[in-house]
C-alpha positions in Angstrom: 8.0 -16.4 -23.5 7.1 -17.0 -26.9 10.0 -16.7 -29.7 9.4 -16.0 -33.2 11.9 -14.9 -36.6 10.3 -11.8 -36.5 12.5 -9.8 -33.9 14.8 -10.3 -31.5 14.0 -7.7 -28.5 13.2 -9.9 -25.6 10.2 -9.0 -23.3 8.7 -10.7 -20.2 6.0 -9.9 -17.7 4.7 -12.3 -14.9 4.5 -12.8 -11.6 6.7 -14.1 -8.6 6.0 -16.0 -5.4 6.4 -14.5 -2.4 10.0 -15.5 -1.4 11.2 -15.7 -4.6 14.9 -15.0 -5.2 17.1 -14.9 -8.7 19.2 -17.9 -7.6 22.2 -16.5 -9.1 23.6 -12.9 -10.3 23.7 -13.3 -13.9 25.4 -10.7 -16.5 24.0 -10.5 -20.4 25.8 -8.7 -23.3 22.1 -6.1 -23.9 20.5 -3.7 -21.7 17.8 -4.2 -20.0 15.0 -2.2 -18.9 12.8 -3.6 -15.4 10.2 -2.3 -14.4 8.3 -3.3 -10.9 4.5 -3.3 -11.7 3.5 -4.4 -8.3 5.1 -5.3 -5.0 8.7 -4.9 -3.6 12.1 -6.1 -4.4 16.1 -5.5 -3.7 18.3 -5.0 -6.1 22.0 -5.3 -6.4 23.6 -4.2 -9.5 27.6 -4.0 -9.6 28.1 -3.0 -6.3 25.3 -1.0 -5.2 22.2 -1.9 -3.1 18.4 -0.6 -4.1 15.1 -0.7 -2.7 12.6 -0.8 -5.1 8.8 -0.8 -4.9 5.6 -0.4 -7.1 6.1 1.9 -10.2 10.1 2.2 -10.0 11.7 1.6 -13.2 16.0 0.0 -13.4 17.9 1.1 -16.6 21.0 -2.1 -16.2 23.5 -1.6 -19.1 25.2 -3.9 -20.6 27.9 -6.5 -18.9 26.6 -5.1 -15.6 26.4 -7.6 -13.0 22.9 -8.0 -10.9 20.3 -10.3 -8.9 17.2 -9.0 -7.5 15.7 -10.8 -4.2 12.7 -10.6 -2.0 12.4 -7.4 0.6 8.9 -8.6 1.6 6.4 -11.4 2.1 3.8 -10.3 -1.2 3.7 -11.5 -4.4 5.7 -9.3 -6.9 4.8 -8.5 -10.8 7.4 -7.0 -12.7 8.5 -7.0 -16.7 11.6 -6.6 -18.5 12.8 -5.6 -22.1 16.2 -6.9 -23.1 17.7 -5.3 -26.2 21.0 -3.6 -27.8 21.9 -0.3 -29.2 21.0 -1.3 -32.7 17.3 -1.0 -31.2 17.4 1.7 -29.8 20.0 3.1 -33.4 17.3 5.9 -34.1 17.2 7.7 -30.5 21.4 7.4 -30.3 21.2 8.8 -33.9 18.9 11.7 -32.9 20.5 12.3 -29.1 24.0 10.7 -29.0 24.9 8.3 -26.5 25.3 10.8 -23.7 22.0 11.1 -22.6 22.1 7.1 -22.6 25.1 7.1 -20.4 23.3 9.1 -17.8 20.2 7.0 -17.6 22.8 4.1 -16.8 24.2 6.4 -14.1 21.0 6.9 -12.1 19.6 3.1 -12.8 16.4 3.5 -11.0 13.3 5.9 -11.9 10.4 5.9 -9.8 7.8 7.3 -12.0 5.2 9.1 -11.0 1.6 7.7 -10.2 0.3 10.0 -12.9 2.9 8.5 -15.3 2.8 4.9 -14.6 -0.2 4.0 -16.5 1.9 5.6 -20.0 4.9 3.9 -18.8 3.1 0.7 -18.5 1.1 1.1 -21.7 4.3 1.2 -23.6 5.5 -2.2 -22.1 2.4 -3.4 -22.6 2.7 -2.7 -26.3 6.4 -4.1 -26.4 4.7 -7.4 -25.1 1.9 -7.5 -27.1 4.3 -7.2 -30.6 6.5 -9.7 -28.9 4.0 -12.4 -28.2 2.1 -12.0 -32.0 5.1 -10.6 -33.7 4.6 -10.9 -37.3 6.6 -8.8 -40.1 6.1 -5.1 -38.9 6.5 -5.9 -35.2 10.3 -5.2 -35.5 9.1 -1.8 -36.8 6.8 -1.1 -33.8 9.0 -2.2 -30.9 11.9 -0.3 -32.2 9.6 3.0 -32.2 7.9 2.2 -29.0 11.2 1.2 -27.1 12.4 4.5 -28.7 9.3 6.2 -27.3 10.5 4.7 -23.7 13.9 6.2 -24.1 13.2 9.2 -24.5 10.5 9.5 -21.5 13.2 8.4 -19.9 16.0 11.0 -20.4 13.2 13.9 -20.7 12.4 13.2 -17.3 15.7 12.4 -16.0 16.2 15.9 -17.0 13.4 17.4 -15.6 13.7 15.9 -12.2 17.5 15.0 -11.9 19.1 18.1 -13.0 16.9 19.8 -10.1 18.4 17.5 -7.3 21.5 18.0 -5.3 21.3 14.1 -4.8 20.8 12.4 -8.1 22.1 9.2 -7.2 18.8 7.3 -7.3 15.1 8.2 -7.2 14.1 5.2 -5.0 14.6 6.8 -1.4 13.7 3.9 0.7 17.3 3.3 3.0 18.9 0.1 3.4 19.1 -2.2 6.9 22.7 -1.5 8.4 23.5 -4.9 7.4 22.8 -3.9 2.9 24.2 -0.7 3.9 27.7 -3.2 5.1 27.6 -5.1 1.8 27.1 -2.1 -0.4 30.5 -0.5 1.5 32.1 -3.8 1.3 31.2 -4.6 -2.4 32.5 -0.9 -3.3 35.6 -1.3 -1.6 36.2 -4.3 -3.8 35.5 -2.3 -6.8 37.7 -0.2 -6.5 40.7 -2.7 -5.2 39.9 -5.5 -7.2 43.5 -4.6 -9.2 45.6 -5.9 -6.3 45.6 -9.1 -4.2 42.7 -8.5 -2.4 41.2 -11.1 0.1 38.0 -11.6 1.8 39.3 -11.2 5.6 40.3 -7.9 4.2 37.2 -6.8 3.0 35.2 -8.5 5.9 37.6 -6.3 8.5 36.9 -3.4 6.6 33.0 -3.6 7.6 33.8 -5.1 10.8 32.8 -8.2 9.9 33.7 -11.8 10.9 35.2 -13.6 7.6 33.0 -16.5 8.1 29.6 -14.2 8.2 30.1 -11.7 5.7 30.7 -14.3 3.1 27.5 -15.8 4.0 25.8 -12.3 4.0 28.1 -11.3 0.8 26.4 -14.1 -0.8 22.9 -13.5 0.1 22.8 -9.9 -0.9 24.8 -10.0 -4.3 24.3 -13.3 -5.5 27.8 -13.8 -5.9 30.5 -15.7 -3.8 33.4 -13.2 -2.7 36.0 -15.3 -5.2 33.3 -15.2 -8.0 32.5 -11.5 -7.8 36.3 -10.8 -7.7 36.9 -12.8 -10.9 34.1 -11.5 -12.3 35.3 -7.8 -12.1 38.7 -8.6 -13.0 37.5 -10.6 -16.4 34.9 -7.5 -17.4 37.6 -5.0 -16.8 40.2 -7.3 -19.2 37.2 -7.1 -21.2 37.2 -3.6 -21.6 40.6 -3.0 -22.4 40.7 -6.1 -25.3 38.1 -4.2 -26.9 39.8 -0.5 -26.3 42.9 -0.5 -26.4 46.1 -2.2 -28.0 48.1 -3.8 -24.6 49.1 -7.3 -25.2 47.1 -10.5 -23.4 50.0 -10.0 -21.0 49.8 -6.1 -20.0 45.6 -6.7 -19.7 46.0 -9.6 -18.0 48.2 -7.6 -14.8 46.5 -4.2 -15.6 42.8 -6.4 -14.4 44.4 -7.7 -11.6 45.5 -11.2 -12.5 49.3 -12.3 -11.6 49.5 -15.0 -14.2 49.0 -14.1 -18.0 48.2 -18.5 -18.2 46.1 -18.4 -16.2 43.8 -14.9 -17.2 44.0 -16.7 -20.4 42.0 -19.7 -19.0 39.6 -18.5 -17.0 39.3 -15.9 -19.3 38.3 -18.6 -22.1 36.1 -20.6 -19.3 34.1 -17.6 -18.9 33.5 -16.1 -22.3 34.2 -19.1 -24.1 36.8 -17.8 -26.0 40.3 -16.6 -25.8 41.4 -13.5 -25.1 42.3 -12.9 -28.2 40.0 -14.6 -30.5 37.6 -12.5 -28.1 39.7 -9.1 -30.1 39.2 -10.1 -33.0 35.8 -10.8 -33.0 35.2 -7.0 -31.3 31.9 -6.6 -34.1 30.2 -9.7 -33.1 30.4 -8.5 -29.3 
């Protein structure tokens, strides 16, 4: 991907191989917007599972953590934008951030046949700038990724608000065996605070310990140690940013039983300490 002066949004489109897997799940400090041109994929994203397939489009806020693997034997095309809120300043100015918040909520838009070749257009446009940016491009991305936004939460409404089920517009189900992980992964979330272990989560899917890490691994991308940490350190994260608790308070309130050691794993992972990570809240 070419990489000019001129602008700083990031945008991709290519192809994959057949079998091709992210090798690891990744985080990034900007949204990003994916959108499957062709083919099939899975997605996992925090701690949920999805199916996606030709014309579905994932919304993947900030911090969140996510891999996408192969759920077929094609070849796949897909694109992505990768941006933060001061790009998209004119449509949170105009519309708040509420409407933002719920596009985060639902993740994944399958757009309609008769919409995909607008929706494509515009990331085709995004692309274009990118690749020949000069001094307007900034100018031209921001509108068009603007543009985007706002198909995006005009149709959410439209279609979402209608639903009893507005969890997801991609309706394909998961095997048994995604449908485990999802459970499992969701259980964490939402025990990660305590001393959690992976024979614990493993019995709670009725899983041996020895294959649901091997199958934790394969789905998320992450180890079961890895994703723990990983929740803990995002959640310590948060509350640096939003509240006033010392390192120490944080450190127990994320799940961590030695304030030493949040501190260095904290640094190891951020790369740098809790508290110089504070007090540099506007360069975040």
């Amino acid at each position: 991907m070419e990489r000019t002066d001129y602008c700083n949004i990031e945008v991709s489109m290519d192809r994959q191989g057949r079998f091709y897997n992210m090798p690891n799940a990744h985080v990034h400090p900007v949204y990003e917007i994916y959108y499957l041109v062709s083919g099939s994929r899975k997605f996992f994203i925090e701690s949920d599972i999805y199916n996606i397939s030709k014309g579905d489009l994932v919304f993947i806020d900030k911090n969140a953590m996510h891999r996408t693997t192969y759920s077929s034997d094609k070849m796949n095309e897909r694109a992505y934008v990768l941006f933060d809120d001061k790009h998209i300043s004119a449509f949170i100015d105009r519309y708040g951030k509420e409407d933002l918040e719920q596009c985060l909520k639902y993740r994944v838009f399958s757009i309609p046949i008769q919409r995909r070749e607008y929706v494509e257009g515009l990331i085709s446009k995004l692309y274009t700038e990118r690749r020949h940016a000069d001094e307007f491009s900034q100018t031209l991305m921001e509108n068009c990724l603007c543009e985007l936004m706002v198909f995006l939460v005009r149709y959410k409404r439209s279609f979402f608000d209608a639903k009893e089920n507005i969890s997801s517009l991609s309706a394909e189900a998961l095997s048994p065996g995604d449908e485990n992980i999802q459970k499992a992964a969701r259980y964490i979330v939402e025990n990660y605070r305590r001393d959690i272990s992976l024979t614990e989560a493993a019995e709670y899917v009725n899983m041996s310990s020895t294959y649901f890490s091997k199958k934790f691994k394969e789905v998320t991308g992450f180890g079961f140690k890895e994703y723990l940490l990983n929740l803990r350190i995002k959640r310590a994260s948060e509350l640096l940013l939003e509240t006033r608790l010392s390192v120490t308070e944080i450190a127990y309130e994320a799940g961590f039983n030695d304030s030493n050691y949040f501190g260095d794993v904290f640094k190891k992972n951020k790369g740098i300490s809790p508290l110089g990570y504070r007090k540099n809240k506007e360069q975040i």
